[in-house]
N, C-alpha and C positions, 0 to 999 in steps of 0.2 A: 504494500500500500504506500504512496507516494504520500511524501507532507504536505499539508492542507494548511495553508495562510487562510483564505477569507471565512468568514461566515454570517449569517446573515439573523436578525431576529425572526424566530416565531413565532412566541407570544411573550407577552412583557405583563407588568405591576403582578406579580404571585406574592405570595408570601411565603418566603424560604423554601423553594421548592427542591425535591429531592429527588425522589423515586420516577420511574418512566415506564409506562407499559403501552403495548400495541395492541390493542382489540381483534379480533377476525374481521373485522369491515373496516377496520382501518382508522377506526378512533383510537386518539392518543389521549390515554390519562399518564397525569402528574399526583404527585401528594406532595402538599404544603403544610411542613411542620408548625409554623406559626398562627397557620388558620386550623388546622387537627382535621384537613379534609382534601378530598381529592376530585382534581377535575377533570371535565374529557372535552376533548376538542375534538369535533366530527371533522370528515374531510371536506366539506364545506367551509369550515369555519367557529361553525357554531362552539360558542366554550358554557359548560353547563355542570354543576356539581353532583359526582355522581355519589361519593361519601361524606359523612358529616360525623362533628363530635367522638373523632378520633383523640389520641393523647400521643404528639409527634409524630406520626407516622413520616415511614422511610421509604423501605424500602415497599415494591407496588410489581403483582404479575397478571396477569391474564387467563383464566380457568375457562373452558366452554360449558362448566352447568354450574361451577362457584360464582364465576362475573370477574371480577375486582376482587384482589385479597391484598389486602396491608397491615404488615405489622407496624407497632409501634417500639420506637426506641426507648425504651426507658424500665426501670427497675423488674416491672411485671407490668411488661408489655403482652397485649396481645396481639393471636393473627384473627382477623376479619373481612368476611366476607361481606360483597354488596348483595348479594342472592339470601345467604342463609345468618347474617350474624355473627356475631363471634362461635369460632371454631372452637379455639384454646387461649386460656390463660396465663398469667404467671409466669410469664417467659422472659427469663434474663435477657435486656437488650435487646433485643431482635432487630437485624438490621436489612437483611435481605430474604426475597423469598421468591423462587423461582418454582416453574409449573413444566413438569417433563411431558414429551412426546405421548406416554400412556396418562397421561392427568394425575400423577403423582406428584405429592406438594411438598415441597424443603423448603425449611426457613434454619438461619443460622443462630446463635446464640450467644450471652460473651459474659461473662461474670468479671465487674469489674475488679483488674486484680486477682483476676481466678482464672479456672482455663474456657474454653470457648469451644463449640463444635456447631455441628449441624442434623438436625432432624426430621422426619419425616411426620409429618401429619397423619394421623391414622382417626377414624370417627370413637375408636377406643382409649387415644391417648398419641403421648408421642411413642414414635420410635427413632430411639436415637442411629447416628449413620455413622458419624465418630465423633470424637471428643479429643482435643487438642488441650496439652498443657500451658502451665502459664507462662507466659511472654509474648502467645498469640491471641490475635481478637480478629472476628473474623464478621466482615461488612457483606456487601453486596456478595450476588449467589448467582449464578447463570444454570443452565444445564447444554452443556457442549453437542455438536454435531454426533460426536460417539458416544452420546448417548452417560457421562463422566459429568460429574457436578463439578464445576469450577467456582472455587470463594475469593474473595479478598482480605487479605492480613493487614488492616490499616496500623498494628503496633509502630510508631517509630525505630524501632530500633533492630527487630526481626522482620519487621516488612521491608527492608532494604534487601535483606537476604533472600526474604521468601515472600516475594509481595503477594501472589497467586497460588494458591493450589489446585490439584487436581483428585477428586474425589471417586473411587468406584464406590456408588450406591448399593450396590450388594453385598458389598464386601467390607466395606469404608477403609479398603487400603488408599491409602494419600501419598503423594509424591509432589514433592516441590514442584509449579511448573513453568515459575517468572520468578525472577526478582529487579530490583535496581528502581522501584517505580514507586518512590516516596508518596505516604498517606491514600494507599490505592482504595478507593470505594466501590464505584458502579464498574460493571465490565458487560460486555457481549459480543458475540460472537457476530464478524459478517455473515451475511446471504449466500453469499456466491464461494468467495475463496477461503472460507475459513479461517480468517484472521482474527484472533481474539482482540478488542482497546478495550483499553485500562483507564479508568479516569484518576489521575493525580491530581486529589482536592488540592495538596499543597502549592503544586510547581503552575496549576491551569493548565493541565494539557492533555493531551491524550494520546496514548502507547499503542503504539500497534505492535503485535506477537504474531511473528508467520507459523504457519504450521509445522517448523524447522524450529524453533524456537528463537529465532533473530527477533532481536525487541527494538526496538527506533520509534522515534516522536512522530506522530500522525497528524497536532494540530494543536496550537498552543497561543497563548492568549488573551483567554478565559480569566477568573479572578477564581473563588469558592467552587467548583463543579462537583455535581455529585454523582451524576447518573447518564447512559451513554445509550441508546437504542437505535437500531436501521428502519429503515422505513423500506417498503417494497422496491421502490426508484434506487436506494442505495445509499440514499444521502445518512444523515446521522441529527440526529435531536440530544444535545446536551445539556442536563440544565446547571444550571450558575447561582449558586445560591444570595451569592455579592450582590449579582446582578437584578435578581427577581424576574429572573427571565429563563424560557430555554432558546434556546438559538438552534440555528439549522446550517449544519457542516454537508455545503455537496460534495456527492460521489468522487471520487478524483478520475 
């Protein structure tokens, strides 16, 4: 993926927006931690609240019979649905949460000062995938082309080392799969060629990862960014929390 200079706004005045998800008809919701709710933007334009009286929410995925699920970041936070209501409780931090190929739901976790993993939603509880000791804290969540959960280690000081990992969901063997990409939060995966970006809340920018593991700056900038998603055309929506806006990075 080649570096990307320009980009253009999408929508502006949010409040502290984080999370980003794609709808199947191609609305985009956001979740704004300082309003406790999340918007969608049709592809017409239209921008409409699709959740409310959240507490921070973050991280935000896209389910075909859940709607909308967002956890929130904070002590016991929960994940929530727009279809069914709060799912679960009580969940350390939660900061990302991603929706697999077969509708299986992960959200990560983080014990401040403790250790951090990720779990699977189950309508009996959780089930946990792994659990990571302390010095890692683990942010935004994807779920990769092969089908391999990838998180984000936003720790200062081992997220340099290991800013990404890679997760087998059946197994929860993990294996370093990035580093070097200070304060990593949101990630996903392109369309087309498989190339993982990485959003660097710190630096403003965004990592592209080939599928060789070559990492290089993709697009930088930005002030606060949290979160990174493609749109069908290619382009990229990132939101800026500095900003109160998400912006739109075209295709290169």
């Amino acid at each position: 993926m080649e570096f990307v200079l320009a980009f253009e706004l999408f929508l502006g005045g949010l409040s502290s927006p984080d999370g980003l998800a794609l709808a199947s008809d191609g609305t985009v919701f956001v979740s704004e931690e300082a309003s406790g709710s999340v918007r969608g933007i049709t592809p017409d334009g239209t921008v409409f609240t699709a959740m409310m009286d959240l507490d921070s929410p973050e991280g935000i995925a896209w389910h075909p019979d859940l709607g909308i699920l967002a956890v929130e970041d904070v002590p016991r936070g929960r994940l929530v649905s727009s279809v069914e209501g709060v799912l679960s409780r009580r969940i350390p931090n939660p900061e990302g949460v991603a929706v697999s190929v077969q509708g299986d739901v992960f959200y990560t976790w983080a014990r401040m000062g403790g250790p951090t993993g990720i779990c699977r939603w189950t309508p009996q509880g959780p089930d946990s995938v792994v659990t990571l000791p302390r010095g890692f804290m683990l942010s935004g969540l994807t779920v990769g082309p092969d089908g391999n959960l990838y998180a984000c280690n936003e720790t200062p000081i081992s997220g340099l080392l290991v800013s990404v990992i890679a997760v087998c969901p059946r197994t929860g063997v993990w294996l370093p799969f990035a580093g070097g990409i200070p304060s990593a939060e949101g990630l996903r995966f392109s369309l087309e060629d498989r190339t993982l970006i990485v959003v660097s809340e710190e630096l403003g920018s965004l990592f592209a990862i080939s599928p060789e593991g070559a990492t290089s700056e993709a697009a930088s900038g930005f002030g606060s960014i949290e979160d990174v998603i493609f749109l069908p055309c290619g382009d990229m929506l990132v939101t800026d929390d500095s900003a109160g806006s998400i912006f739109r990075v075209p295709a290169p």
